[in-house]
LUMBA-739205 format. One line per 5 residues: number of its first residue (from 1); their letters; for each residue x, y, z of C-alpha. Coordinates in pm, whole numbers, plus 50000, padded with zeros to 5 digits. Example, Ala and Ser with C-alpha at 12.3 -4.5 7.8 and 13.67 -1.06 7.14 Angstrom:
1 = AS = 51230:49550:50780 | 51367:49894:50714
//
This chain:
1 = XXXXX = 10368:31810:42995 | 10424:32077:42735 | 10359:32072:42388 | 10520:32398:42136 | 10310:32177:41863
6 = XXXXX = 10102:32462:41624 | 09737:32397:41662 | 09393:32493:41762 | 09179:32446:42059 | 08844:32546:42048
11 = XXXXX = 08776:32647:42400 | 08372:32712:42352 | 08073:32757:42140 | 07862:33019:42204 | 07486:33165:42068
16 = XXXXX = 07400:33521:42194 | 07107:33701:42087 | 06953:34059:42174 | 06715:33870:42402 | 06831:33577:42521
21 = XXXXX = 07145:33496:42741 | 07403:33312:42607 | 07402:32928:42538 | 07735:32836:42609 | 07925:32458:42567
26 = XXXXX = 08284:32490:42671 | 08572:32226:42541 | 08864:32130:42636 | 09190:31943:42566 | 09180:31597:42501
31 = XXXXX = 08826:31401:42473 | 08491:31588:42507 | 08153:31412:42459 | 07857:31523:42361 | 07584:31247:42403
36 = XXXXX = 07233:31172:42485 | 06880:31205:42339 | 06831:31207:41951 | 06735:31544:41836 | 06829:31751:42137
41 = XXXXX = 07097:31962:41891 | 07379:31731:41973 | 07439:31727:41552 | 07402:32070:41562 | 07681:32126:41739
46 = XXXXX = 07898:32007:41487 | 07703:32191:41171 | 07738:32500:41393 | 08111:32451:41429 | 08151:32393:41073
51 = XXXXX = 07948:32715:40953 | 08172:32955:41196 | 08480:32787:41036 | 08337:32861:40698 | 08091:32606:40602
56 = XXXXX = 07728:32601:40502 | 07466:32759:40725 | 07231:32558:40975 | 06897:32558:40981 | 06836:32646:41331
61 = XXXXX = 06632:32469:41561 | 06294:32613:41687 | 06448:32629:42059 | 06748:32837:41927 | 06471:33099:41818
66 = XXXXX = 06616:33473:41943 | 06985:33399:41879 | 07151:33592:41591 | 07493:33495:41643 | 07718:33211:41605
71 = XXXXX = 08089:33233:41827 | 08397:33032:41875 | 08644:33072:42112 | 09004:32978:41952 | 09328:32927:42123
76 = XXXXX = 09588:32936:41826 | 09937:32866:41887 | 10134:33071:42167 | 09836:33072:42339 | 09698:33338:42138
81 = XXXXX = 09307:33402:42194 | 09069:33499:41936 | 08721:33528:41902 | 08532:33454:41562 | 08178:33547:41496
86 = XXXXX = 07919:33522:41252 | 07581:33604:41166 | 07257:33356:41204 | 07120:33516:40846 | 07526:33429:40686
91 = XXXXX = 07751:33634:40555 | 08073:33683:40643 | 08317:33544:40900 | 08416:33837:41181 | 08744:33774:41385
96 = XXXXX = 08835:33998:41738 | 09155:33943:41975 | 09094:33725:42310 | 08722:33540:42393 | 08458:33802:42359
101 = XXXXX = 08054:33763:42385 | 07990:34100:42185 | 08176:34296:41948 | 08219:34503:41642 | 08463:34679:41432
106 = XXXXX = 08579:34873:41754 | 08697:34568:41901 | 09074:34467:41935 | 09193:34326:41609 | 08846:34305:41461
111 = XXXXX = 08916:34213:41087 | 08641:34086:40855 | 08685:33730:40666 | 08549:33609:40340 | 08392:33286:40403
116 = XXXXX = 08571:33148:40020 | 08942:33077:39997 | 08991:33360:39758 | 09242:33683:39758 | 09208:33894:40035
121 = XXXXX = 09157:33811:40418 | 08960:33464:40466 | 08894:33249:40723 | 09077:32960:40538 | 09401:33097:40490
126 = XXXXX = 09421:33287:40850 | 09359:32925:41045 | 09608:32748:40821 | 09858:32971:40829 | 09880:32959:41200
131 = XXXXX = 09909:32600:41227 | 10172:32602:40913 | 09999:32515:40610 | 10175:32726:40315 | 09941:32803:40027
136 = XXXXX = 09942:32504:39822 | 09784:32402:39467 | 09588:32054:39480 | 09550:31859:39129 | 09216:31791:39026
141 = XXXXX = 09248:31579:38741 | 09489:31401:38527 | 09517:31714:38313 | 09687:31908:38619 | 09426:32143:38665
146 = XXXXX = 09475:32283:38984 | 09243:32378:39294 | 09380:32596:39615 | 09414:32397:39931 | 09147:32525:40156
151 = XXXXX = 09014:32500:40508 | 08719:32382:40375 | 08898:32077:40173 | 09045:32004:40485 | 08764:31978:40654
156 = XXXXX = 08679:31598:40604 | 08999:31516:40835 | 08865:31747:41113 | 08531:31706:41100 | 08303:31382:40993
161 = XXXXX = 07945:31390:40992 | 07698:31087:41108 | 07667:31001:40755 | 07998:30950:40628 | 08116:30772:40947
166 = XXXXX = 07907:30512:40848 | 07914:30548:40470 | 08071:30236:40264 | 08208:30467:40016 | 08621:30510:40017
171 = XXXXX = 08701:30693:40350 | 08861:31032:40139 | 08535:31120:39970 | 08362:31396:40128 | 08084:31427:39985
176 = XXXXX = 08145:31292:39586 | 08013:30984:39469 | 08390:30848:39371 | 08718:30887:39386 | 08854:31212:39225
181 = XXXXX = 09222:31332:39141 | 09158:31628:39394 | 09088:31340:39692 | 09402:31229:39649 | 09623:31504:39587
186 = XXXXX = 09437:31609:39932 | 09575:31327:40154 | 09897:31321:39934 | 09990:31683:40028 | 09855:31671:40398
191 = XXXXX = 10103:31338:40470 | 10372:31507:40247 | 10357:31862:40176 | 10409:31784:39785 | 10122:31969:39582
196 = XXXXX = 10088:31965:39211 | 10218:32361:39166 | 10527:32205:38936 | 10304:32062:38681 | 10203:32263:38397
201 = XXXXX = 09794:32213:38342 | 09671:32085:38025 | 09362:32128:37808 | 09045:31899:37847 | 08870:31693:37496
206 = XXXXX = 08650:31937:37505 | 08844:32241:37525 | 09075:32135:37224 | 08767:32030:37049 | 08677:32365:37113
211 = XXXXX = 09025:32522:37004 | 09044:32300:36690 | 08719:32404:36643 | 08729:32807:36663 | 09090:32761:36440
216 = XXXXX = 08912:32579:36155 | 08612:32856:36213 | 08846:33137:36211 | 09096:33005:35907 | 08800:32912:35692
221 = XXXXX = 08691:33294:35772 | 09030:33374:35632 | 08949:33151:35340 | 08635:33317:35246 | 08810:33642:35260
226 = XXXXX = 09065:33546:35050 | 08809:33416:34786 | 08656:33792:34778 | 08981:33890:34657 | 09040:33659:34379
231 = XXXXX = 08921:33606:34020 | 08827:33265:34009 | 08809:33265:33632 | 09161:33299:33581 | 09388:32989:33620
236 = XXXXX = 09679:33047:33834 | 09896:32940:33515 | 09754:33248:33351 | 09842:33467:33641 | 10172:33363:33646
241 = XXXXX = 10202:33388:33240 | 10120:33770:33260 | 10325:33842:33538 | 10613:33726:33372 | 10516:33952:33131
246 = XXXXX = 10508:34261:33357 | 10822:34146:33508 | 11003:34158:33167 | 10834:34496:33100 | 10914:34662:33438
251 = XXXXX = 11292:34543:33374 | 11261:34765:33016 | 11157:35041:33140 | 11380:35006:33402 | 11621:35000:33123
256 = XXXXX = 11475:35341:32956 | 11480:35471:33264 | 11871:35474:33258 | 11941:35577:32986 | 11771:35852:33058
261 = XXXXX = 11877:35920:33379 | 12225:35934:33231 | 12113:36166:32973 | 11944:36395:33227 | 12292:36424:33452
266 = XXXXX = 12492:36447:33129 | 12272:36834:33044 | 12298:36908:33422 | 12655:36819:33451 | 12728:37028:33089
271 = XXXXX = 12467:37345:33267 | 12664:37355:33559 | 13000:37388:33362 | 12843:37664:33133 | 12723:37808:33480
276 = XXXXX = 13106:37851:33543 | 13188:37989:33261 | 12922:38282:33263 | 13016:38325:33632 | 13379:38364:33522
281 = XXXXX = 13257:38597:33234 | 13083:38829:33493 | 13349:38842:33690 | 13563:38960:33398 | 13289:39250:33312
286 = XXXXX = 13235:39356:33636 | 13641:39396:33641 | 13682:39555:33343 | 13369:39801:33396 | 13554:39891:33756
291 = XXXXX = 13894:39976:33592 | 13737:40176:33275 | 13572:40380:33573 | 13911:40402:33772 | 14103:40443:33408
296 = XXXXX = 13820:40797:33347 | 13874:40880:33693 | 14269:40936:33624 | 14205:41068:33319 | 13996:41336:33454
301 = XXXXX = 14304:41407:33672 | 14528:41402:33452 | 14352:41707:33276 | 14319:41905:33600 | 14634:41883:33670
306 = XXXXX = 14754:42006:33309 | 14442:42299:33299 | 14649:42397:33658 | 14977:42380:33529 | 14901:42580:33209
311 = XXXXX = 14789:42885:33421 | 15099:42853:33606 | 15304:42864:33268 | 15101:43185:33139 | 15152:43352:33493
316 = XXXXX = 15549:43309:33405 | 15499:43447:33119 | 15269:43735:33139 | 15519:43803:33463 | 15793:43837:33186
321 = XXXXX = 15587:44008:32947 | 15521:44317:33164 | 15901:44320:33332 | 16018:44553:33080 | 15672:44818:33099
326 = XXXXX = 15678:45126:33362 | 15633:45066:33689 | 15196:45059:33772 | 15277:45209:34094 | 15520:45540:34020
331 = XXXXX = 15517:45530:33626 | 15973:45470:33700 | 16038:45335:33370 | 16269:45033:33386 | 16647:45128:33381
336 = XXXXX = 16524:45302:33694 | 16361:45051:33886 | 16598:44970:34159 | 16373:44622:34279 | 16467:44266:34122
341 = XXXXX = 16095:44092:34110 | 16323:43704:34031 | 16202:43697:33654 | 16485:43440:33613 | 16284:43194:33884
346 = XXXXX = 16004:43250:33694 | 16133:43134:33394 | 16285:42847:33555 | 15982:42741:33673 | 15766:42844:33373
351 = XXXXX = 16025:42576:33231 | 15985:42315:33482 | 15577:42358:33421 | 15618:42345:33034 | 15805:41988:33057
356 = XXXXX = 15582:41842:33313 | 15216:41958:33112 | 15446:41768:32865 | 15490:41430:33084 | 15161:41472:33196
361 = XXXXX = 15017:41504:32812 | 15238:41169:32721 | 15060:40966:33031 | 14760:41082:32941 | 14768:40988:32596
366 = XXXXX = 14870:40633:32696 | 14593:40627:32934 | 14338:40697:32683 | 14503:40390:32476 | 14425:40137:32774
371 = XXXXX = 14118:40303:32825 | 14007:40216:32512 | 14205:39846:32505 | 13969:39813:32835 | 13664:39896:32653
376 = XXXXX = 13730:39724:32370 | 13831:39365:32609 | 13493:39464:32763 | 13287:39445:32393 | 13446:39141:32307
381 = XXXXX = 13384:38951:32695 | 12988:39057:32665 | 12991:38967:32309 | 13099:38586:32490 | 12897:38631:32786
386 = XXXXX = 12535:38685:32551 | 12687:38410:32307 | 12739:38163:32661 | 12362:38294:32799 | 12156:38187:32449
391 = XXXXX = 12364:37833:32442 | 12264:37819:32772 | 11940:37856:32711 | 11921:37618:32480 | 12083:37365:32680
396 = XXXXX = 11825:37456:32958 | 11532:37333:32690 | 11715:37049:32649 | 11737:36948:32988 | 11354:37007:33019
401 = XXXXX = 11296:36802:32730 | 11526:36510:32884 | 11371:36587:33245 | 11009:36525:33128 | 11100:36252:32941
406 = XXXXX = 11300:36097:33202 | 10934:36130:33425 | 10729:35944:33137 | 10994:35669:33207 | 10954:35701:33589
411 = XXXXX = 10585:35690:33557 | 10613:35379:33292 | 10836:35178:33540 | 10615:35261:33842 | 10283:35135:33644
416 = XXXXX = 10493:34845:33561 | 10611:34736:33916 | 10221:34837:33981 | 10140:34562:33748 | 10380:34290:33880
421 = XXXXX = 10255:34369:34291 | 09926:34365:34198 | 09988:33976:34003 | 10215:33856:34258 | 09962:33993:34525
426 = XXXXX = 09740:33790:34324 | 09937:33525:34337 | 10021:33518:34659 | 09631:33510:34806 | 09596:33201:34599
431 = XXXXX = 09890:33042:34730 | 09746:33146:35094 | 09440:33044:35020 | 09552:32654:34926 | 09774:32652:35225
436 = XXXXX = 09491:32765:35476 | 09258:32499:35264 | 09537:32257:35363 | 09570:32303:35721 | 09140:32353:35724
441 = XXXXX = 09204:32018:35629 | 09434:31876:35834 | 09283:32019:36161 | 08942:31832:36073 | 09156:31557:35979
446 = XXXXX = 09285:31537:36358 | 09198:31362:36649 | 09149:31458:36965 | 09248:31203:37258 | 08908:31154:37474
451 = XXXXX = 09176:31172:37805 | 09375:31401:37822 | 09682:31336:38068 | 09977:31610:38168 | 10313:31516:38067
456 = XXXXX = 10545:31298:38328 | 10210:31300:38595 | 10147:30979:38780 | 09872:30873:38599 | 09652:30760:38944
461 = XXXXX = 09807:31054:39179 | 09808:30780:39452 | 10023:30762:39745 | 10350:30551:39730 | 10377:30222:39853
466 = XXXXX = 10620:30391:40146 | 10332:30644:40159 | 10077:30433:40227 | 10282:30182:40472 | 10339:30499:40689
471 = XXXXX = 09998:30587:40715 | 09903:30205:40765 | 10158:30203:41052 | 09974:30515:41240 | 09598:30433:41197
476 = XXXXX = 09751:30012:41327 | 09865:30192:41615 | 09533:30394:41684 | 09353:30037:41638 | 09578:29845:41877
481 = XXXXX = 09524:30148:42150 | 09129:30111:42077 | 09208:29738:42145 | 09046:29658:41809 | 09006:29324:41741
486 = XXXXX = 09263:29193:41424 | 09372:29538:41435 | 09747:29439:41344 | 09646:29325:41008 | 09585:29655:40838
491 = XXXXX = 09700:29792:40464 | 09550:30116:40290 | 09434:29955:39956 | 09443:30143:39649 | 09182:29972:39431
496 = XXXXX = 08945:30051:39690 | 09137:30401:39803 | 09018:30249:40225 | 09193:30057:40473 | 09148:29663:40480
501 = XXXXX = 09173:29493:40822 | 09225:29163:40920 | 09194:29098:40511 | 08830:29213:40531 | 08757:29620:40328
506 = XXXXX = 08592:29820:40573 | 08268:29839:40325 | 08225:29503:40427 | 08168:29511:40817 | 07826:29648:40979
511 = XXXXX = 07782:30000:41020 | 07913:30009:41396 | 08243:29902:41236 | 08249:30069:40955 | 08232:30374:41145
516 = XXXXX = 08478:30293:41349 | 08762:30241:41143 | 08657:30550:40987 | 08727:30733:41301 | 09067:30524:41314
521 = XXXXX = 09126:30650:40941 | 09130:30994:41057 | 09248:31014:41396 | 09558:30823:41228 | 09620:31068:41034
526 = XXXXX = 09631:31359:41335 | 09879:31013:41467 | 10072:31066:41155 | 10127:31419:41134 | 10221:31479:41530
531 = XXXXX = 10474:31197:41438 | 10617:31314:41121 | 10571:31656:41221 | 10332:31746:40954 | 10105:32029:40972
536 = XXXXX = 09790:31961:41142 | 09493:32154:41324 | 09518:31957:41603 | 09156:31913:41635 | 08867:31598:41476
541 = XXXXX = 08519:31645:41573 | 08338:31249:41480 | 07991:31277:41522 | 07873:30859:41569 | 08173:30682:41535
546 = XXXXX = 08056:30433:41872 | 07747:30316:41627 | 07829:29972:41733 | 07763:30059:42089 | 07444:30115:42045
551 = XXXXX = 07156:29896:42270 | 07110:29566:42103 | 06753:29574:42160 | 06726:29949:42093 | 06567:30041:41735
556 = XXXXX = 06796:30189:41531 | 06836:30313:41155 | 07137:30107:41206 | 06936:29753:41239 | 07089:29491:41465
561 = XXXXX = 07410:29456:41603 | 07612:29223:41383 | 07874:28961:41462 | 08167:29215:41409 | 07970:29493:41575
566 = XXXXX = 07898:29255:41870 | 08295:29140:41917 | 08380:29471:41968 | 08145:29542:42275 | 08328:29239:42406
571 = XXXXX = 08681:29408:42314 | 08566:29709:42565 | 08674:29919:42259 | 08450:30212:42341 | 08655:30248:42698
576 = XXXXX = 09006:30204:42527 | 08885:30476:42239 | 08801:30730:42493 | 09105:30659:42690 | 09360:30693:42411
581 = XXXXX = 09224:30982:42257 | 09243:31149:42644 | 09611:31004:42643 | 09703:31291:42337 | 09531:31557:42489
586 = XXXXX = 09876:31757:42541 | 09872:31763:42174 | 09524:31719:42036 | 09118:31808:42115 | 08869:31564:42022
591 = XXXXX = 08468:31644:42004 | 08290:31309:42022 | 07926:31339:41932 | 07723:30949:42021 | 07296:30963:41920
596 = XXXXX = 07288:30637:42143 | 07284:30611:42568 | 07642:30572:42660 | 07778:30425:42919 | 07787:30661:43238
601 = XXXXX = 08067:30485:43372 | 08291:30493:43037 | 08260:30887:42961 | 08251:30972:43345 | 08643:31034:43296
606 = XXXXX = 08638:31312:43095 | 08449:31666:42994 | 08105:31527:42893 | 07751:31704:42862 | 07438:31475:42808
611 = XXXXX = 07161:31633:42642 | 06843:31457:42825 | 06577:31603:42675 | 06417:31582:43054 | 06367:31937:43205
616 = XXXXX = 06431:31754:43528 | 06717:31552:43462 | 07059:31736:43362 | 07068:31942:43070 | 06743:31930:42836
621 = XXXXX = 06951:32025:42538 | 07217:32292:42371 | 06967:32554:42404 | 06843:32452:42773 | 07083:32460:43022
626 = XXXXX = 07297:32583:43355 | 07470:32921:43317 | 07883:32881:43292 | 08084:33137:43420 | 08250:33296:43116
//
């Protein structure tokens, strides 16, 4: 028959040391028992187990002296083989591929694992993951503080000690004294997957004792500071009296300060526009000073041209002066001359010169009239422009006079408004400090609820009554395979978080039975989760749970066999348990540990290894024994 189920088989523990060959106990599917002699390290299989899986270290046994190393041999699902190894002195967890004896970090998929379900590589997480466990957050309390789900948590469904088997406390302890929220948001989750993740945690008494505490520490600090800054001889009333007072003087000067503001832009306004006209009055200078210049500059050809046309005209008429004189060259007098040297051109021209010296003479006395309208224009504009400069001037005073005085009203507003921040400053750390003396006051006034209880969170984080009739219905079929006597009868009760059978609470039966049912407890729940397809190792180690099997006339810490103890020897429960357990070995791996002599005939069916403590009969003990071929 095959199985695609996810879990674990642990195919062997193994101790090596640097000296000693390899002590070796091999398991396999279905039942394996380990039985025989009291202290012959049949217990310490188990606690070794447990340590390579993460728990606490063993002390070990004188005859394990020379071995340094705890192993496992893991099948994980899809037959996947790993090897996990860890140090007699502790530390942490060391993980290869496939069953090896001896190896380090050279070995195939050698990976180191913290021993604590924290961040990072662990042992916890790895061996959940493979069988499907998701990361999960368990509820500790009513306040919905929150725990991770851990291998380690999980643990008390895989693996029960001697102790507890037998222990009348409620069968999900592990090893607390009562019930907490975190023992049954364990067996909650593992039947249904549902964690408490969605619930928001809430503070403890104690921590809001501790809040309301540090506020009223930290506000009355606030308080005292507050009082550093205030003049506790002045009344509030008084306060509030004089900054009215400042108030109604800051909106004065406020008032001044307008006025003269207005007066300030009124001089600047009345500068600029005198600005203008000065501008406009240099312009007009600098234009009349550029046409007196051009005005000279004709004049000055005007005479040149009159000095040249003057020679012309006494050219003409020295030219006609000496026409009539002997010739300077031969002495001819004139009648017999025979040239004509054009004396009536010349005096033509000399004409033409004489009237223009004459047009030139008129334009040049007009010129010198405009020249000297010009220069007069150009009196009268700087006459202006040094009348517009010293009003100017004065107006410039003025607007110093206005500026400075519009500062002294600046400067008598801003010590004004100085005076009302600092009052309502004032004011306002008084008003703080009454309000934090208030709330001071109502914080020490509070109470704080003793229990503290998230919001919407079932207030006993118990299973349902469907939960619990589920799981009922699993371990009642584990009981009816063991042949239990009155197993039909069977409820999980609440009140006593434990399984009542045939109306009687397992605390009440002998030891023999209590342990037992506590075997039936958990191997129903493996029942349960290959049924409902939960998540499950797929492995329970019991160490004692056939107590009542036990020789009645053999001294035990157990005293006599009781009546229920005794009807179950008659029930040949001890056969039927061995044989049902062997019946889900397609699917599950059970280590059976028994301190008493069993049967021979009832574990001859199946993988079992006797420790004798008798060098000549069978195996002595774990650390004495026949080689196995590895």
């Amino acid at each position: 028959m095959t199985n695609d189920r996810k879990r674990i088989r642990i195919d062997a523990l193994i101790f090596t040391g640097p000296e000693r060959k390899p002590t070796v106990l091999p398991f396999h599917d279905g039942v394996n028992i380990i039985w025989g002699a009291s202290n012959s390290g049949k217990s310490f299989v188990r606690k070794s187990i447990d340590y390579v899986l993460g728990g606490d270290k063993p002390t070990l046994p004188p005859e394990g002296k020379g071995y340094d190393n705890y192993l496992l041999w893991l099948t994980l699902p899809g037959a996947r083989k790993i090897s996990l190894r860890c140090s007699a002195l502790g530390g942490d967890i060391y993980k290869a591929e496939g069953h090896q004896l001896d190896f380090g970090a050279s070995a195939d998929g050698f990976e180191t694992l913290s021993r604590k379900h924290v961040n990072g590589p662990n042992v916890s997480r790895m061996l959940l993951g493979e069988v499907g466990f998701r990361d999960a957050q368990l509820l500790k309390n009513e306040r919905a503080q929150k725990g991770p789900f851990s291998l380690r948590l999980l643990m008390r469904y895989l693996l029960v000690d001697e102790t507890r088997m037998i222990d009348e406390r409620s069968i999900l302890l592990a090893h607390n004294t009562t019930i907490t929220s975190e023992d049954k948001g364990l067996i909650k989750f593992v039947l249904t997957g549902v964690d408490g993740a969605s619930i928001e945690p809430v503070r403890s008494a104690d921590e809001l004792k501790a809040a309301r505490d540090g506020k009223i520490e930290l506000l009355s600090q606030m308080a005292d500071d507050l009082r550093q800054l205030i003049d506790e001889t002045v009344d509030s009333e008084q306060i509030r009296s004089d900054l009215a007072l400042a108030e109604e003087e800051s909106e004065q000067a406020l008032t001044v300060l307008s006025g003269r503001q207005e007066e300030l832009d009124g001089l600047y306004a009345s500068l600029r526009e005198m600005d203008g006209e000065i501008q406009t009055l240099n312009s007009r200078i600098s234009e009349l000073r550029l046409l007196i210049v051009r005005f000279e500059e004709l004049g000055s050809i005007y005479g040149s041209d009159i000095e040249r046309l003057q020679g012309l005209e006494e050219g003409s008429f020295l030219l006609q002066r000496f026409a009539g004189v002997n010739c300077p060259l031969c002495g001819a007098e004139p009648e017999h001359q025979t040239h004509d040297h054009g004396l009536a051109h010349v005096e033509e021209q000399r004409r033409a010169v004489a009237a223009e010296i004459a047009k030139i003479s008129a334009e040049a006395f007009e010129l010198d009239g405009v020249i000297g309208a010009a220069q007069h224009e150009l009196t009268a504009t700087q006459n202006l422009l040094d009348g517009a400069l010293a009003l100017r001037a004065e107006k410039a005073e003025d607007r110093d006079d206005a500026r400075q005085r519009e500062l002294d009203a600046r400067r008598s507003i801003s010590a004004a408004n100085g005076r009302v921040r600092r009052l309502e400053g004032d004011l306002e750390n008084r008003n703080n400090l009454a309000a934090l003396e208030a709330r001071i006051g109502r914080l020490r006034s509070e109470s704080v609820r003793v229990r503290q209880r998230a919001d919407g969170i079932d207030v006993n984080l118990d299973l349902t009554q469907s939960e619990a009739h589920d799981l009922s219905k699993s371990i009642q079929s584990v009981l009816t395979a063991w042949n239990y006597p009155g197993g039909d009868a069977l409820h999980f009760a609440k009140d006593d978080q434990d399984i009542v059978v045939d109306g009687k609470r397992r605390r009440d039966n002998g030891a023999g039975v209590r342990a037992l049912l506590h075997a039936a407890f958990k191997v129903g729940v493996l029942v349960y989760c290959l049924e409902h397809h939960r998540p499950h190792p797929g492995f329970v180690i019991l160490d004692s749970p056939l107590v009542a099997f036990r020789p009645a006339e053999e001294e035990s810490p157990y005293g006599a066999l009781e009546d229920d103890e005794i009807a179950l020897r008659g029930a040949d429960v001890a056969r039927h348990f061995y044989k049902h357990l062997d019946s889900l070995k397609d699917r599950a791996q059970f280590i059976i540990i028994e301190n008493h002599k069993s049967d021979q005939e009832v574990v001859a069916p199946y993988a079992n290894y006797q420790f004798t403590r008798n060098s000549a009969l069978g195996r002595v003990g774990l650390f004495e024994q026949p080689q196995f071929d590895l």
